[in-house]
C-alpha positions as CSV (number, residue, x, y, z in Angstrom):
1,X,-13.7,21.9,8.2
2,X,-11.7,19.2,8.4
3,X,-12.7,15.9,6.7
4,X,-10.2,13.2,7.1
5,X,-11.4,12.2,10.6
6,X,-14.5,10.5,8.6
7,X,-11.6,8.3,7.0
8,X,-12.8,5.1,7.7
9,X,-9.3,4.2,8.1
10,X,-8.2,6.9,10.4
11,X,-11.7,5.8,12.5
12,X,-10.5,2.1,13.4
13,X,-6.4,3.6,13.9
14,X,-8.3,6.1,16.5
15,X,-9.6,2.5,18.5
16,X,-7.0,2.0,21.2
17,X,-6.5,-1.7,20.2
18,X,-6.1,-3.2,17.2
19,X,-7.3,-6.5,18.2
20,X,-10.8,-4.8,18.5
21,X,-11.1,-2.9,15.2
22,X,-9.8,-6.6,13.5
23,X,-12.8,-8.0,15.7
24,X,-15.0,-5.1,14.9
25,X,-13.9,-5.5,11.1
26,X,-15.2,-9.0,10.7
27,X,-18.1,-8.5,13.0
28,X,-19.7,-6.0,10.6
29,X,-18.4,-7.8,7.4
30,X,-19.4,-11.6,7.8
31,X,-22.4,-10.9,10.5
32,X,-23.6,-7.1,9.9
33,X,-27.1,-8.1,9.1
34,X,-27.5,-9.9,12.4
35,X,-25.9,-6.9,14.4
36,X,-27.6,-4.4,12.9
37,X,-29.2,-3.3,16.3
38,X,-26.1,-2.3,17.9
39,X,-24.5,-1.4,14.4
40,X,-27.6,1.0,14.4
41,X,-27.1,2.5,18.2
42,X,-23.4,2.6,17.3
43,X,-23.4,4.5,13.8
44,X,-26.1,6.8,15.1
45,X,-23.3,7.6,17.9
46,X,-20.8,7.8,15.7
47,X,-22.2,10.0,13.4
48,X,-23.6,12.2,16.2
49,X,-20.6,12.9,18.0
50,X,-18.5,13.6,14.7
51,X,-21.1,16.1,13.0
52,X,-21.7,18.1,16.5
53,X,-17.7,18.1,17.4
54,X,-17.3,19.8,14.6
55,X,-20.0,22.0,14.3
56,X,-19.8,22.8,18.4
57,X,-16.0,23.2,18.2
58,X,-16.4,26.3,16.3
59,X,-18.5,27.9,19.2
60,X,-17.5,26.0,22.4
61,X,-14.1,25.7,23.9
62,X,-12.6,21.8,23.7
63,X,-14.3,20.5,26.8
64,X,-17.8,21.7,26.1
65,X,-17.9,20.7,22.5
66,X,-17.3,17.3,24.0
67,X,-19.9,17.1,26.4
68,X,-22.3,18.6,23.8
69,X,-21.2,16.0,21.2
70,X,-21.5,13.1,23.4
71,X,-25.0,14.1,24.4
72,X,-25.9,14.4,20.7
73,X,-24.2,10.9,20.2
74,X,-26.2,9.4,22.8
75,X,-29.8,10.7,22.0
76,X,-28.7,10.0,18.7
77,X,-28.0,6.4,19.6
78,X,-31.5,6.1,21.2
79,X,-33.4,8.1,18.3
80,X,-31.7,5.5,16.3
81,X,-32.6,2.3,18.5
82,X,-36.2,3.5,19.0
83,X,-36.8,4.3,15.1
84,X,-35.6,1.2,13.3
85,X,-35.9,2.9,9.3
86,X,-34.4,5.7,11.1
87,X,-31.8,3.6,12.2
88,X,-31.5,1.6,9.1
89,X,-31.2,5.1,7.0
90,X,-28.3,6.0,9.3
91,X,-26.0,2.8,9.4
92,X,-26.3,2.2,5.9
93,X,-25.6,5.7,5.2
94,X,-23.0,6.1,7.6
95,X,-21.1,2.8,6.4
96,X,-21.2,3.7,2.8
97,X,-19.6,7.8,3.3
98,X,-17.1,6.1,5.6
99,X,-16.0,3.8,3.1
100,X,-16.1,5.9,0.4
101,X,-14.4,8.9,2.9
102,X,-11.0,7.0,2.3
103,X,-11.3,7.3,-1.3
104,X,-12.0,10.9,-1.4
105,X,-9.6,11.9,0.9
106,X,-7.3,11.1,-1.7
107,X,-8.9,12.8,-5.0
108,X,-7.6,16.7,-5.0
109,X,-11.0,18.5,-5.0
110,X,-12.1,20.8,-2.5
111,X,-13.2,19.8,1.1
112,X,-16.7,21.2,0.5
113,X,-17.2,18.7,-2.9
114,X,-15.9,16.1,-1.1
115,X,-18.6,16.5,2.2
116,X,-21.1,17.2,-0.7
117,X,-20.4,13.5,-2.2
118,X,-20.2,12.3,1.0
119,X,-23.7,13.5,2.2
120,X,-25.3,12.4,-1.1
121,X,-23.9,8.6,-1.0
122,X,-24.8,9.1,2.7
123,X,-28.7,10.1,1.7
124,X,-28.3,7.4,-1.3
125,X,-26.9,4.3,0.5
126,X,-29.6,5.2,3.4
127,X,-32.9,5.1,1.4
128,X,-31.5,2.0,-0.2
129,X,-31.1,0.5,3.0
130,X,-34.3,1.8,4.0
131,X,-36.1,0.5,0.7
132,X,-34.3,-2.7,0.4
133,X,-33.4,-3.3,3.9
134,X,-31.7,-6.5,4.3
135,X,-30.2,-7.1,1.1
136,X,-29.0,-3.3,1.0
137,X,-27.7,-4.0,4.9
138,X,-25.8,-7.2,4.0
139,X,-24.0,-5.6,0.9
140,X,-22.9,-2.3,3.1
141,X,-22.2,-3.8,6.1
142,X,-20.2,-6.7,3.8
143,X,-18.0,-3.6,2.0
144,X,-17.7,-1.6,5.7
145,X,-16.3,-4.3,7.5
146,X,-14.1,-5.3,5.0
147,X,-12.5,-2.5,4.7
148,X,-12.3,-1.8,8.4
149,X,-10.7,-5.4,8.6
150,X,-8.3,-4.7,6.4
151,X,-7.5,-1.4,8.1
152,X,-6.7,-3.2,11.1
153,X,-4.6,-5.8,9.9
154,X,-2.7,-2.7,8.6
155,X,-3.0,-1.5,12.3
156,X,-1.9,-4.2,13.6
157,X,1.7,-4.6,11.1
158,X,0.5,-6.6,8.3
159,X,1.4,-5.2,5.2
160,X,-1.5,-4.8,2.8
161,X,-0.8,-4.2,0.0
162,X,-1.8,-0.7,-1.9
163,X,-4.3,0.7,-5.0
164,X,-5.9,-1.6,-7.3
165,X,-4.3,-4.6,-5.2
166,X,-5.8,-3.3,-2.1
167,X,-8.9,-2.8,-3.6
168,X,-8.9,-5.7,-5.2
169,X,-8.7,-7.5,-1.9
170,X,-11.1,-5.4,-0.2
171,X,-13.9,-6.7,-2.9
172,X,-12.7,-10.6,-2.5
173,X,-13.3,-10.3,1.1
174,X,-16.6,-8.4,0.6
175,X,-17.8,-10.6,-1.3
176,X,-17.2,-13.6,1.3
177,X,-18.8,-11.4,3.9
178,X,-21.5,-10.8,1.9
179,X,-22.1,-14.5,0.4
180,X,-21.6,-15.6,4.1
181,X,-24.3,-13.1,5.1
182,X,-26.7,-13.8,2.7
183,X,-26.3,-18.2,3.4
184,X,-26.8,-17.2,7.5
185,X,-29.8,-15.1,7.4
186,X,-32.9,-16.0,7.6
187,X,-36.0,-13.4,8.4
């Protein structure tokens, strides 16, 4: 099984235009909270269609695993919608492995540790949200969408720069996001 499709980064280079990842990006990072409806109907999708692609594809020919995986995705979606902790548990855990995907990818251990990581920061990050829900929703969406911004302005030709420097600038604009976040909301 094949991991780096959950790449955060190779997620928003798979949207066809660049313009709406960078829009996406700093949707989730400066207003995640306040989206969280649609970031719950989307993430349950997401995660639907990528765990039943994969798991179907070894079954079902190309086309069926498809169809079967966007069905998944869009009960998913609605399970999601309908059950708001449900929801919460699987945007927050769905943000958090994707960011943390990208960082993985790059450490040499086998692909099973890594999905074993992945689906404990995915469990983790998703009772926190649960537990905590909007402060644990601002800080993961405010990390998500910084990093998918950044992604796209690397999608779109800017040159961002790499490592600690990238990371570095991933946390400064998390940290607006989140600060921004945290002065808009008000339940």
């Amino acid at each position: 099984m094949d991991l780096s499709h959950l790449d955060l980064t190779a997620i928003i280079g798979s949207i066809p235009s660049p313009v709406l990842s960078l829009a996406l990006g700093v949707g989730i990072c400066f207003m995640g909270y306040r989206l969280r409806q649609a970031g719950i109907m989307l993430a349950g999708a997401l995660i639907g269609y990528l765990i039943t692609y994969d798991v179907a594809s070894m079954v079902l020919d190309g086309t069926a695993a498809m169809v079967a995986a966007v069905v998944v995705a869009l009960l998913l979606a609605a399970f999601c919608s309908w059950l708001y902790d449900a929801g919460v548990f699987v945007l927050c855990g769905g943000c958090a492995a994707l960011l943390a995907s990208g960082y993985l990818m790059q450490l040499p251990l086998d692909h099973w540790l890594q999905l074993g990581i992945l689906v404990l920061l995915f469990v983790a990050a998703g009772i926190l949200g649960v537990k905590l829900d909007q402060p644990a929703m601002i800080v993961i969406t405010g990390f998500a969408g910084s990093s998918c911004l950044l992604s796209s302005l690397g999608e779109l030709g800017w040159m961002a720069p790499e490592g600690t420097a990238r990371n570095a600038l991933l946390l400064i604009v998390a940290i607006i996001g989140i600060s921004i976040q945290f002065a808009t909301t008000h339940d």
